[in-house]
C-alpha positions as CSV (number, residue, x, y, z in Angstrom):
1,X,104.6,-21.0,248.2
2,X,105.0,-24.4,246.8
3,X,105.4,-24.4,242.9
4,X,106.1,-27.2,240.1
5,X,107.5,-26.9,236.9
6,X,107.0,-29.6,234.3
7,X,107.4,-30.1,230.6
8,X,104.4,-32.2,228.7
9,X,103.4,-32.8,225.1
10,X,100.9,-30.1,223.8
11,X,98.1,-30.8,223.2
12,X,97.2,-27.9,220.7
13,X,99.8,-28.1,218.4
14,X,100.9,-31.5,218.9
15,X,104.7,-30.7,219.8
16,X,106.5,-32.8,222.0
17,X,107.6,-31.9,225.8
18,X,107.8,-27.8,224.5
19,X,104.5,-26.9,226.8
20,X,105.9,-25.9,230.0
21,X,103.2,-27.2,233.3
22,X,103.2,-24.6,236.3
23,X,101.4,-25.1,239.3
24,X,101.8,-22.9,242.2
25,X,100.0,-23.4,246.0
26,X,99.8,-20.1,247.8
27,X,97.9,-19.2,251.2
28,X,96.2,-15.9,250.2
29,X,95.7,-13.6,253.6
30,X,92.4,-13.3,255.1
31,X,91.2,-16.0,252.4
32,X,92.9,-19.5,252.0
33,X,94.8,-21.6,249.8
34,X,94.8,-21.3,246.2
35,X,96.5,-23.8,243.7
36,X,97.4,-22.0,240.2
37,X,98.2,-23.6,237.2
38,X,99.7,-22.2,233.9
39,X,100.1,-23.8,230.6
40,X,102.6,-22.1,228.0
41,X,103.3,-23.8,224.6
42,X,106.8,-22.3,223.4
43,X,106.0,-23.5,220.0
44,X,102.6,-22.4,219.0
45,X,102.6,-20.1,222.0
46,X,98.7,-21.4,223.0
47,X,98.5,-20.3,226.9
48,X,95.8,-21.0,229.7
49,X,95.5,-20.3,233.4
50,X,93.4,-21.7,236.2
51,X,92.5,-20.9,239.8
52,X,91.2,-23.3,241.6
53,X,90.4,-22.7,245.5
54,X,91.3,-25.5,248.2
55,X,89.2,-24.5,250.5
56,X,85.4,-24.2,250.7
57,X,83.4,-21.2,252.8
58,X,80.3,-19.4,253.0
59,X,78.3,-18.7,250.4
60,X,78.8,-15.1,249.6
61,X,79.0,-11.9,247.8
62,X,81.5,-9.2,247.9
63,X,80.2,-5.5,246.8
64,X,82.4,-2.9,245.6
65,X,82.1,0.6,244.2
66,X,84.8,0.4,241.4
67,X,86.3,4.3,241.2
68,X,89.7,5.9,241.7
69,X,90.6,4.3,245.1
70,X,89.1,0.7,244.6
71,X,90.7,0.2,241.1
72,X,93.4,-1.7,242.7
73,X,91.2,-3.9,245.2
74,X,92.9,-7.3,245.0
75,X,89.7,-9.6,243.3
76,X,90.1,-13.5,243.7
77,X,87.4,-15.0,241.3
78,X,86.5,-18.6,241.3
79,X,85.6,-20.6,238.9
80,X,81.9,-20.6,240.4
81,X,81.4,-17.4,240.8
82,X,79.5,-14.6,238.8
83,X,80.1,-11.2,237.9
84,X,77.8,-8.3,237.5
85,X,78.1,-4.4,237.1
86,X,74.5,-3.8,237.6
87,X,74.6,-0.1,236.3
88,X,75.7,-1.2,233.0
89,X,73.6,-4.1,233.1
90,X,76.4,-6.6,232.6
91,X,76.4,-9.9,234.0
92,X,79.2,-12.9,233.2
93,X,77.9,-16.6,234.9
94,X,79.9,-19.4,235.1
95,X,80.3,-22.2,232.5
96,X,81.2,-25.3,232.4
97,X,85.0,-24.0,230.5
98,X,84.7,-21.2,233.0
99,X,88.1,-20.2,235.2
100,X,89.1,-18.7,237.8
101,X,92.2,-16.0,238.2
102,X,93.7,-13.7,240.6
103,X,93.4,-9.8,239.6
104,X,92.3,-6.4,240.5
105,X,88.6,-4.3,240.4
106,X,90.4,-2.9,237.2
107,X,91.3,-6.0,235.7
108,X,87.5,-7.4,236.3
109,X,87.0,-3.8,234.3
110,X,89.3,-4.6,231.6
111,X,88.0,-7.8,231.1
112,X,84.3,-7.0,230.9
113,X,85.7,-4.6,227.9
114,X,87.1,-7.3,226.3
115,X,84.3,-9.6,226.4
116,X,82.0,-6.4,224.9
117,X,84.5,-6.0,222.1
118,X,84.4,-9.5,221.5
119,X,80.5,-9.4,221.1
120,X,80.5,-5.6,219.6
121,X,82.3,-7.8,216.5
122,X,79.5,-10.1,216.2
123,X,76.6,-7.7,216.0
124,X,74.9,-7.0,213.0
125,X,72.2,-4.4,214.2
126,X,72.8,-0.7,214.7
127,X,70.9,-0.3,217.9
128,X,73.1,-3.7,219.8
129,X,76.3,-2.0,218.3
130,X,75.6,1.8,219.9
131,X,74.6,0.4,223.1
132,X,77.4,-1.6,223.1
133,X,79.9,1.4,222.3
134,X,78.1,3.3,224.7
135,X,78.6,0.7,228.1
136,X,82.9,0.4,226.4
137,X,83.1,3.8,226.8
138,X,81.5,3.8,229.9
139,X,84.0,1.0,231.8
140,X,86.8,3.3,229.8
141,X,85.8,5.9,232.2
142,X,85.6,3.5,235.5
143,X,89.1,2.2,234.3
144,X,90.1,6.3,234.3
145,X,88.5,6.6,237.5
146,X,85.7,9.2,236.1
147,X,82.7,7.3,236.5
148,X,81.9,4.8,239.7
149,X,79.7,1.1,239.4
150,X,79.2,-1.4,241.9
151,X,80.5,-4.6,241.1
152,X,79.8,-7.5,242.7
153,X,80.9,-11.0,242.6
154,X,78.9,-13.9,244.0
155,X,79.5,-17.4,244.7
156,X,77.4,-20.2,246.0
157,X,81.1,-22.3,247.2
158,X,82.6,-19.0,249.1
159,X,85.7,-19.4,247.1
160,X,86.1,-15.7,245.4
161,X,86.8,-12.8,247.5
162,X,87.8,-8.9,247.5
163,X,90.5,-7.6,249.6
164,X,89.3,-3.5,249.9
165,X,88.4,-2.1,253.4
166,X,85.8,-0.3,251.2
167,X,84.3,-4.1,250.3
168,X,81.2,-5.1,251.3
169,X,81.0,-9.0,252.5
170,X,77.0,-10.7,252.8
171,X,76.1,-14.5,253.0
172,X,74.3,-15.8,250.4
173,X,70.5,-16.8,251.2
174,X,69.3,-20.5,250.4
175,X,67.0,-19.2,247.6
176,X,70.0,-16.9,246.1
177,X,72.6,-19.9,245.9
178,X,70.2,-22.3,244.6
179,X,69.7,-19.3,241.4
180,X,73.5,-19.0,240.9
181,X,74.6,-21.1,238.0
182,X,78.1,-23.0,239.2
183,X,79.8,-24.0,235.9
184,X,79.0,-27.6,237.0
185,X,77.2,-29.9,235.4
186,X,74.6,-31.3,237.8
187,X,72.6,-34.3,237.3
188,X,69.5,-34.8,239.7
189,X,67.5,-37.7,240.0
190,X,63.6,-37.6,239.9
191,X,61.9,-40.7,241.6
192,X,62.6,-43.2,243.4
193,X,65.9,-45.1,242.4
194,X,64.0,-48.8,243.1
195,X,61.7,-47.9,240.2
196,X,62.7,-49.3,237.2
């Protein structure tokens, strides 16, 4: 593992040389290199983390039941890739702020609850608020290992993975990556560039 350490200005609170800049290369088995950075501000205590993959592969998708023996399935997550627990109906797609992170099928959980807290806050309608209690306490009771969903992670670079004997591994089709967003902004040109 190769890691830097560097102190820099921050640019959230505007103190001088008290962020601390981490970045780490590690080869991940059975998946590549990975370059991690961390940003921690000791003054206003802002943090942010980032995966980004050094490798490209094929396109794929990972499928995993998420219950008692999975829970702890090692989850690399680009920042291209999306997420979906189709039972529940919940889907997170890539944007262009979007970042990737190392974790576990119960960390992917845990973050899908706080993502549906976040939103349960901002609904004003009865029905959106109970549905929304109902799918918490449902990924409460994946997190407990009670209740099993398939999660599955796709991405149209090959950069995410899931490291479970019990994970499912399929290429992408042309039509499938072409429907993935990517977080990237993507401009296309129509005509011909001689026109003026």
């Amino acid at each position: 593992m190769n890691q830097q350490d560097m102190k820099i200005d921050c640019p959230v609170c505007g103190g001088e040389r008290c962020m601390t800049a981490v970045t780490r290369v590690e080869k991940i088995p059975y998946f590549g290199e990975i370059m991690e950075s961390v940003l921690i501000c000791e003054r206003c205590n802002y943090r942010s983390t980032d995966i980004i993959c050094l490798e490209q592969k094929e396109p794929s998708r990972y499928i995993i039941e998420a219950g008692e023996d999975t829970l702890n399935a090692r989850v690399v997550k680009s920042q291209s890739a999306t997420i979906r627990i189709p039972e529940l109906g919940l889907k997170v797609e890539p944007g262009p702020r979007s970042a990737g992170y190392i974790s576990n099928i119960e960390g992917v959980v845990e973050r899908f609850e706080t993502a549906l807290k976040t939103a349960l806050n901002l609904f004003e309608d009865d029905e959106s608020k109970e549905k929304a209690s109902k799918i918490l306490e449902m990924l409460h009771e994946v997190r407990e290992g009670v209740r099993k969903v398939t999660v599955i992670i796709e991405d149209p670079f090959g950069q995410s993975f899931v490291g479970h004997p019990l994970a499912l591994k399929e290429k992408l089709s042309e039509d499938e990556i072409r429907s993935l967003k990517t977080g990237f902004l993507v401009f296309e040109s129509e005509g011909n560039d001689d026109e003026d």
